[in-house]
LUMNU-625970 format. One record per residue: x, y, z of N, C-alpha, C in turn; residue in three letters. Coordinates in pm, whole numbers. Layout:
<sites>
n_xx, n_yy, n_zz, ca_xx, ca_yy, ca_zz, c_xx, c_yy, c_zz, resn
X, Y, Z, X, Y, Z, X, Y, Z, ALA
...
</sites>
This chain:
<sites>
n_xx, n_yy, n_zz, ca_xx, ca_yy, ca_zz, c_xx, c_yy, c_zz, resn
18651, 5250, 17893, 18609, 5371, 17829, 18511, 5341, 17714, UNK
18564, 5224, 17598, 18476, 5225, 17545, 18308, 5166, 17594, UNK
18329, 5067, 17735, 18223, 5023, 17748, 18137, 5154, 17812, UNK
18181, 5229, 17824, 18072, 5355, 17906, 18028, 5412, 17785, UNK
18130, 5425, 17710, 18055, 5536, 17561, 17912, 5424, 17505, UNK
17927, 5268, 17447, 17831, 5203, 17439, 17709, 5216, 17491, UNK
17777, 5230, 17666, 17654, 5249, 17762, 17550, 5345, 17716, UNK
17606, 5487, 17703, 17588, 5573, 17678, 17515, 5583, 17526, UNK
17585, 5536, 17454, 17492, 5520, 17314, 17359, 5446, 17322, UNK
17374, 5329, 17350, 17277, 5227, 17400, 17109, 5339, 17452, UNK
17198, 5401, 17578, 17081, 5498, 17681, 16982, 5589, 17573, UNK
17135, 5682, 17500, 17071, 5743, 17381, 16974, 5679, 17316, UNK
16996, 5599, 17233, 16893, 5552, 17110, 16771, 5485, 17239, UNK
16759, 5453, 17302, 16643, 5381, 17412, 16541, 5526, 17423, UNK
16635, 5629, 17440, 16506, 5734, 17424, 16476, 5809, 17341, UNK
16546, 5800, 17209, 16539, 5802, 17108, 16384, 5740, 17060, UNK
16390, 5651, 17022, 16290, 5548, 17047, 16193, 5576, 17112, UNK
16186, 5614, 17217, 16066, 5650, 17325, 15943, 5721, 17255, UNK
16076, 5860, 17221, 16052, 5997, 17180, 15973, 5970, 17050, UNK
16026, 5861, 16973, 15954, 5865, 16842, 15820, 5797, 16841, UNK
15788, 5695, 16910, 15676, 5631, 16942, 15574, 5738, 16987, UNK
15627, 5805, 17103, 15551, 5895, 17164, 15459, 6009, 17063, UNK
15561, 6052, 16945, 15513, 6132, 16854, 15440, 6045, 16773, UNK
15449, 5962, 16715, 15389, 5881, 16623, 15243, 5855, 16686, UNK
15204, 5799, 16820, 15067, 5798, 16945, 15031, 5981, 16863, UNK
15114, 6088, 16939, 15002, 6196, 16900, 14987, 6250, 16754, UNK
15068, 6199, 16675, 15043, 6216, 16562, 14878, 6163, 16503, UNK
14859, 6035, 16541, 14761, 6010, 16539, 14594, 6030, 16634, UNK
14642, 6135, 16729, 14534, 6196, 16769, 14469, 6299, 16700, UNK
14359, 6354, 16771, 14264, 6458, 16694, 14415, 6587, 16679, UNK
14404, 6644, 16620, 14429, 6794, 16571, 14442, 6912, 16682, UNK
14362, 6875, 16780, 14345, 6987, 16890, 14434, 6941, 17027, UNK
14406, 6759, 17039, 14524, 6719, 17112, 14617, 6741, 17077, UNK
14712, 6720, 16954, 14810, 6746, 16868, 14846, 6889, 16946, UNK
14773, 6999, 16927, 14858, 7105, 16930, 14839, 7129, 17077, UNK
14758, 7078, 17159, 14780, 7121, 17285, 14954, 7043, 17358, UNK
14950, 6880, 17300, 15017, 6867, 17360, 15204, 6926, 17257, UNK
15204, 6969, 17189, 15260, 6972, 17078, 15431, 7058, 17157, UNK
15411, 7149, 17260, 15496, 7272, 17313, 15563, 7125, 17431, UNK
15502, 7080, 17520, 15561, 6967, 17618, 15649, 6843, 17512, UNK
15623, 6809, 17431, 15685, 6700, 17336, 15809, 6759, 17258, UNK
15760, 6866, 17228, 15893, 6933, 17167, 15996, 6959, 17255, UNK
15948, 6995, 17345, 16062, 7004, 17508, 16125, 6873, 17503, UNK
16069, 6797, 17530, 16076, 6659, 17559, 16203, 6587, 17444, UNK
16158, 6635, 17281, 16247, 6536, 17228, 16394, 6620, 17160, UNK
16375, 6726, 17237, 16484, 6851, 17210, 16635, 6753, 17282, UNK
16735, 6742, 17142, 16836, 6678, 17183, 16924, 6747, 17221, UNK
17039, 6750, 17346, 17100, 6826, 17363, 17203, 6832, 17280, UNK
17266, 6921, 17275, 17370, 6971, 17138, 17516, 6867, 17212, UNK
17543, 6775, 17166, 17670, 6716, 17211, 17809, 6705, 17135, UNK
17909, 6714, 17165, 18005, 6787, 17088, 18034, 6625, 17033, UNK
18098, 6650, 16899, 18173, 6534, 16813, 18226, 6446, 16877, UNK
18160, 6273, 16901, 18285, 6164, 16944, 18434, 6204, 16921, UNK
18500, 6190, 17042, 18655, 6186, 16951, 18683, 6047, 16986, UNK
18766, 5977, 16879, 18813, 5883, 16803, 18957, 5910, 16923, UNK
18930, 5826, 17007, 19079, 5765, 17059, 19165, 5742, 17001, UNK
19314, 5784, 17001, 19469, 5778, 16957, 19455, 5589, 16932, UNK
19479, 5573, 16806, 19516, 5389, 16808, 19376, 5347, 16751, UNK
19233, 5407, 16731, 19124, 5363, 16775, 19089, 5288, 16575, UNK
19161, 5383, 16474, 19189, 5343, 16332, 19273, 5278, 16310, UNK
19242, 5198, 16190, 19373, 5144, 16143, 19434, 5222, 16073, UNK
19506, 5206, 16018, 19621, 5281, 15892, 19616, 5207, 15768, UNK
19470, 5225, 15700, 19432, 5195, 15564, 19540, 5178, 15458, UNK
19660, 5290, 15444, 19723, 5288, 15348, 19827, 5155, 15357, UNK
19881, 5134, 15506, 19988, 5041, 15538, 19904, 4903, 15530, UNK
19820, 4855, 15576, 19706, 4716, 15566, 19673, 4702, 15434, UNK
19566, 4806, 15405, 19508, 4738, 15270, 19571, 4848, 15141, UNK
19635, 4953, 15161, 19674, 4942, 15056, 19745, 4839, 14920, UNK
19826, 4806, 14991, 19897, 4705, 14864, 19846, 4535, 14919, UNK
19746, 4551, 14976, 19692, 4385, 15015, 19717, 4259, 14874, UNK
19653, 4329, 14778, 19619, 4211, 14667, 19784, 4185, 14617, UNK
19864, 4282, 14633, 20012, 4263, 14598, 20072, 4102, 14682, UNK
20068, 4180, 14852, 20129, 4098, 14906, 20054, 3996, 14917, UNK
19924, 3946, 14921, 19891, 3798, 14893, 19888, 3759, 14766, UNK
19947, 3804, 14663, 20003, 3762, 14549, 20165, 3712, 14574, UNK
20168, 3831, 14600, 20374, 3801, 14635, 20347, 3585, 14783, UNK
20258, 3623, 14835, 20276, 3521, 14924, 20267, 3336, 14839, UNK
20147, 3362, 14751, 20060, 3295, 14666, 20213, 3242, 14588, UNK
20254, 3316, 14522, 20380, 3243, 14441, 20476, 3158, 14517, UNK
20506, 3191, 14664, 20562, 3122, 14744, 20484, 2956, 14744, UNK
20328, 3014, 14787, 20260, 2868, 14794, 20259, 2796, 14651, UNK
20198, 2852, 14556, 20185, 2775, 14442, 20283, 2726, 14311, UNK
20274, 2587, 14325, 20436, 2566, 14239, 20394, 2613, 14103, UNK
20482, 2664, 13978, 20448, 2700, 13834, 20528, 2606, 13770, UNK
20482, 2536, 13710, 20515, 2441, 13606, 20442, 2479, 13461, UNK
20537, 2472, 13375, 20510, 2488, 13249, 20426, 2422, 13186, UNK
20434, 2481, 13024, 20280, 2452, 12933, 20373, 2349, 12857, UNK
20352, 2221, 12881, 20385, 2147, 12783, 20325, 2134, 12607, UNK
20429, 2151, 12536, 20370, 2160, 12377, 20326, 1998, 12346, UNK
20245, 2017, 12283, 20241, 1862, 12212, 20275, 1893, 12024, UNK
20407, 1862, 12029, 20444, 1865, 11932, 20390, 1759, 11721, UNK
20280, 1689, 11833, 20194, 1593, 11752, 20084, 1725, 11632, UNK
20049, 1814, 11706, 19976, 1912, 11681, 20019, 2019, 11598, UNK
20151, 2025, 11582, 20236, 2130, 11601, 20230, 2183, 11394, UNK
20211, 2290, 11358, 20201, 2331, 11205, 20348, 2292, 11145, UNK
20358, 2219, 11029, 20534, 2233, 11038, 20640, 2329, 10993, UNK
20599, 2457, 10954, 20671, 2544, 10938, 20692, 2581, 11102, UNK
20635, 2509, 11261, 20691, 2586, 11356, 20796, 2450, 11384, UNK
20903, 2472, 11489, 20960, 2371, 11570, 20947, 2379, 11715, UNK
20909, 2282, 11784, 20924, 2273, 11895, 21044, 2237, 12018, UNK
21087, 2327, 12051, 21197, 2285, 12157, 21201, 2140, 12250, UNK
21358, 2040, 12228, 21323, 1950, 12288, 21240, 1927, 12439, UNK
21291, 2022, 12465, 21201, 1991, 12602, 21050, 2038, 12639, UNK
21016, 2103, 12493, 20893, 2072, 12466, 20807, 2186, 12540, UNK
20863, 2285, 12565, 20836, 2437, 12645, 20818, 2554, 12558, UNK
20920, 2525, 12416, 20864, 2671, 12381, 20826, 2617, 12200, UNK
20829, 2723, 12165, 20794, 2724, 11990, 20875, 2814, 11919, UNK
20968, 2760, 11788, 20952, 2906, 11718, 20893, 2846, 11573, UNK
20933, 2997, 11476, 20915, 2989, 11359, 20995, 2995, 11270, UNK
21026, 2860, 11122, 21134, 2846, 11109, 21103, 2912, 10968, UNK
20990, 2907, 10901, 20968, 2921, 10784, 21014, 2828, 10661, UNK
21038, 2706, 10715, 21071, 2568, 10630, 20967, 2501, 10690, UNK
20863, 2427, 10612, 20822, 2341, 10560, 20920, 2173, 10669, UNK
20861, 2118, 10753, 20966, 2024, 10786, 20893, 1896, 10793, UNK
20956, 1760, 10754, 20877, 1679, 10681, 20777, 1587, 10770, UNK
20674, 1592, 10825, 20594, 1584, 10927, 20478, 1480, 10871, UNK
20418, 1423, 10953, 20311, 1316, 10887, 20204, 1424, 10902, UNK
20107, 1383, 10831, 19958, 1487, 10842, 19860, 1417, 10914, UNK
19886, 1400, 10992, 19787, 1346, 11126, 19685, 1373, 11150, UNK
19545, 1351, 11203, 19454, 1474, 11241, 19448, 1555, 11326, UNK
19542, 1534, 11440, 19543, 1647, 11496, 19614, 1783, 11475, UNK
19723, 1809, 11360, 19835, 1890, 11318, 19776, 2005, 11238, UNK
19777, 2092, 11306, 19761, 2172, 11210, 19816, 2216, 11052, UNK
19739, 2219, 10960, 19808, 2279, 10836, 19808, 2348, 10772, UNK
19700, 2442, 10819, 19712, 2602, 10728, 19763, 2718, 10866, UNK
19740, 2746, 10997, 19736, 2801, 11067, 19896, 2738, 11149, UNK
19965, 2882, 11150, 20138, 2877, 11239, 20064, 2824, 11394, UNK
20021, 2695, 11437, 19966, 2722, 11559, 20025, 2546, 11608, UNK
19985, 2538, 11786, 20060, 2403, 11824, 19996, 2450, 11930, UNK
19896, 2291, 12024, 19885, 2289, 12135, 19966, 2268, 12263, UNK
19917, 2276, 12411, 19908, 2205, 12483, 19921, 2078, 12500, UNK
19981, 1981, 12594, 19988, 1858, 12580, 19848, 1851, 12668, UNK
19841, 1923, 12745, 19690, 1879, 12871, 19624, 2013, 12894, UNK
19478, 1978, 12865, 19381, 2091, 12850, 19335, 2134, 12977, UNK
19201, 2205, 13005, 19137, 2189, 13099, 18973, 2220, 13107, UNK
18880, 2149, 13153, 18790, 2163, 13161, 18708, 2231, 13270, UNK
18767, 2309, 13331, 18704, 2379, 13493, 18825, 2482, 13504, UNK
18771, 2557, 13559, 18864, 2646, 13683, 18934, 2807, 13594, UNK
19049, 2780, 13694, 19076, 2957, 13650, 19276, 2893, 13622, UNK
19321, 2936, 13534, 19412, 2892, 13474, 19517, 2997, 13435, UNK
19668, 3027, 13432, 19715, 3126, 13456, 19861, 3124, 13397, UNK
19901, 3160, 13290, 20030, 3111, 13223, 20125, 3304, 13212, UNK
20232, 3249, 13215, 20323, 3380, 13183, 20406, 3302, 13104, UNK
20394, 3407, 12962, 20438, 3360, 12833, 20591, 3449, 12789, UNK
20699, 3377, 12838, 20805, 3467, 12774, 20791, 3483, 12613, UNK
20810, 3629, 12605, 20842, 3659, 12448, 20943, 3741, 12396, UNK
21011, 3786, 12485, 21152, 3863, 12495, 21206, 3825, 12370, UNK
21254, 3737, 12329, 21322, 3692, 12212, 21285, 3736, 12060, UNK
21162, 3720, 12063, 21068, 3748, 11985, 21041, 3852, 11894, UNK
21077, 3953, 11783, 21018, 4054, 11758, 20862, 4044, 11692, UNK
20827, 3912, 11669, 20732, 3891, 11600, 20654, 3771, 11716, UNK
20507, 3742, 11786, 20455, 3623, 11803, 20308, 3652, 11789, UNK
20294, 3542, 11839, 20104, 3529, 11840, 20048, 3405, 11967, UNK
19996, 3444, 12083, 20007, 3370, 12146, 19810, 3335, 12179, UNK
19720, 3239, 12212, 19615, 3216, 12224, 19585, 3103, 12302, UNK
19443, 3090, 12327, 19359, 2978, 12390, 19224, 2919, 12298, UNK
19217, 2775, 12304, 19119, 2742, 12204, 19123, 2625, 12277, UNK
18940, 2562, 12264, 18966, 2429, 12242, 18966, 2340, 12190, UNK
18998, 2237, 12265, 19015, 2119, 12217, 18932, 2061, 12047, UNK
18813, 2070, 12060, 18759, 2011, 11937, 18777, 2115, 11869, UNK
18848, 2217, 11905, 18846, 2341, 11755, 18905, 2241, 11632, UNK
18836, 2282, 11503, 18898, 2244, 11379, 19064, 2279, 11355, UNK
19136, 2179, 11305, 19262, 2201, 11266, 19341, 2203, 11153, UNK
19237, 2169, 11096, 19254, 2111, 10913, 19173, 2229, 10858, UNK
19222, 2270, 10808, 19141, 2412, 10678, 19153, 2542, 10757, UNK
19034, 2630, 10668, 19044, 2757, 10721, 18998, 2821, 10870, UNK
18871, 2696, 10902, 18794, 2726, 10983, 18856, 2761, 11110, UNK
18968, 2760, 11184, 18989, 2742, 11286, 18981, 2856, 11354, UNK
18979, 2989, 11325, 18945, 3178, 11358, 18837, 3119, 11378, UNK
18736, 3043, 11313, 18626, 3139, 11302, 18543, 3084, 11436, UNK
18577, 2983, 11551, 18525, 2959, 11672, 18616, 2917, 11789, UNK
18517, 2974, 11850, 18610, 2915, 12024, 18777, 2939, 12042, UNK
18853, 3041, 11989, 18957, 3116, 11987, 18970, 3263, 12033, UNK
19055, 3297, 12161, 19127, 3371, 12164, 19251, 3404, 12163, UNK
19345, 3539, 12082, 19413, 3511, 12046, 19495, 3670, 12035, UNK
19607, 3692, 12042, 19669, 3824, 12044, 19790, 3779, 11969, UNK
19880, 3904, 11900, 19952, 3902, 11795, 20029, 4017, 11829, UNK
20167, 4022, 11788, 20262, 4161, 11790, 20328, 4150, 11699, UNK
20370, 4265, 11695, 20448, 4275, 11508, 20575, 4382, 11607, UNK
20621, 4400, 11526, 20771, 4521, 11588, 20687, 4659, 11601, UNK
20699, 4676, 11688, 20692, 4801, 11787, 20813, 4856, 11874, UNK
20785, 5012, 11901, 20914, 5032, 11972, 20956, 5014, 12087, UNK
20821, 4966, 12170, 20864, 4933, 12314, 20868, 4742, 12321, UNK
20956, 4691, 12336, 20956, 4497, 12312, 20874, 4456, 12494, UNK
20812, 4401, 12444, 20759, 4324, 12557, 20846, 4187, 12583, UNK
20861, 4203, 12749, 20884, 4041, 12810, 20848, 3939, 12820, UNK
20742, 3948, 12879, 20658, 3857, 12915, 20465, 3892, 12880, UNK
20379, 3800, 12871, 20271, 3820, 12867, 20193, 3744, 12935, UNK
20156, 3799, 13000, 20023, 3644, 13072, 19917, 3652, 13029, UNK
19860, 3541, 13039, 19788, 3485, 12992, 19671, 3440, 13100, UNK
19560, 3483, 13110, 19473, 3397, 13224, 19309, 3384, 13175, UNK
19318, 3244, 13169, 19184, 3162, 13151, 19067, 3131, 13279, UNK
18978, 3203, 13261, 18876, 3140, 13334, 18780, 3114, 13268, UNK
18776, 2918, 13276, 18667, 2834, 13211, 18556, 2864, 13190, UNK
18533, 2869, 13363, 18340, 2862, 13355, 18266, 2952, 13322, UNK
18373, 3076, 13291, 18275, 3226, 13239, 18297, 3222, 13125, UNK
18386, 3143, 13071, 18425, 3146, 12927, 18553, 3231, 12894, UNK
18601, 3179, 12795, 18744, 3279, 12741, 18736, 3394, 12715, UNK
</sites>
């Protein structure tokens, strides 16, 4: 069935085509050919009135069931494939009013002062603590529990950002903050893509 309708389309546009060439030749004749032959051509490219294709039972898909929730379920699939391993802290870095959990996963804030060497990499005016491993390429993707939290501040910066003094806002930082509000957030993600920039 469908190869006859093709057929059939195919036939159509072939004289389609014909018809238009044909006009385009007397278009470009004198004025007097034009209208003599003008009543036979119009006959000629007069299409017959054909009623609406119908669309065979099965012939659509069902947009809403396929692609509606597509980006969901190859997300939902994607977590299956891709393992999530955590943001290791490097506690070398770390401001010392924060502490870092032994296993080196989360942060809080103790508001003591704790007796820490001043290293260069440690921050000392700014509540802040890296990453143990950075990255230089790609698209990067963290979910930050904060449930616990009524207060955090969570960001991305790099590596050579300043860590010593005030300067450290003032480049190559992004960075979000919550204070108590009435709805508490869980979780926050977080997603870095390098090469376009933060």
């Amino acid at each position: 069935m469908m190869k006859e309708k093709l057929e059939e389309i195919n036939t159509h546009i072939s004289a389609l085509s014909h018809s238009i060439r044909d006009m385009e030749e007397m278009m470009n004749a004198s004025d007097v050919c034009f209208l003599k032959k003008f009543p036979v051509s119009m006959e000629r490219v007069q299409i017959s009135s054909q009623p609406d294709p119908q669309t065979p039972s099965g012939a659509l898909i069902h947009v809403p069931r396929y692609l509606g929730n597509l980006l969901f379920r190859v997300w939902k699939k994607m977590q299956d494939i891709v393992q999530n391993t955590p943001v290791i802290l490097d506690p070398n870095t770390a401001h010392p009013d924060l502490v870092v959990s032994d296993d080196r996963t989360s942060v809080k804030y103790s508001g003591n002062k704790q007796p820490l060497p001043d290293n260069p990499e440690r921050f000392d005016i700014y509540d802040c603590v890296l990453a143990s491993e950075g990255f230089n390429s790609g698209t990067h993707c963290w979910d930050v529990e904060v449930k616990e939290s009524s207060c955090w501040s969570l960001g991305v910066t790099t590596a050579s950002n300043r860590r010593k003094g005030r300067d450290f806002y003032n480049n190559d930082v992004w960075s979000v903050r919550y204070g108590q509000f009435e709805q508490d957030l869980e979780r926050v993600r977080v997603y870095l893509d390098y090469d376009r920039g933060m």
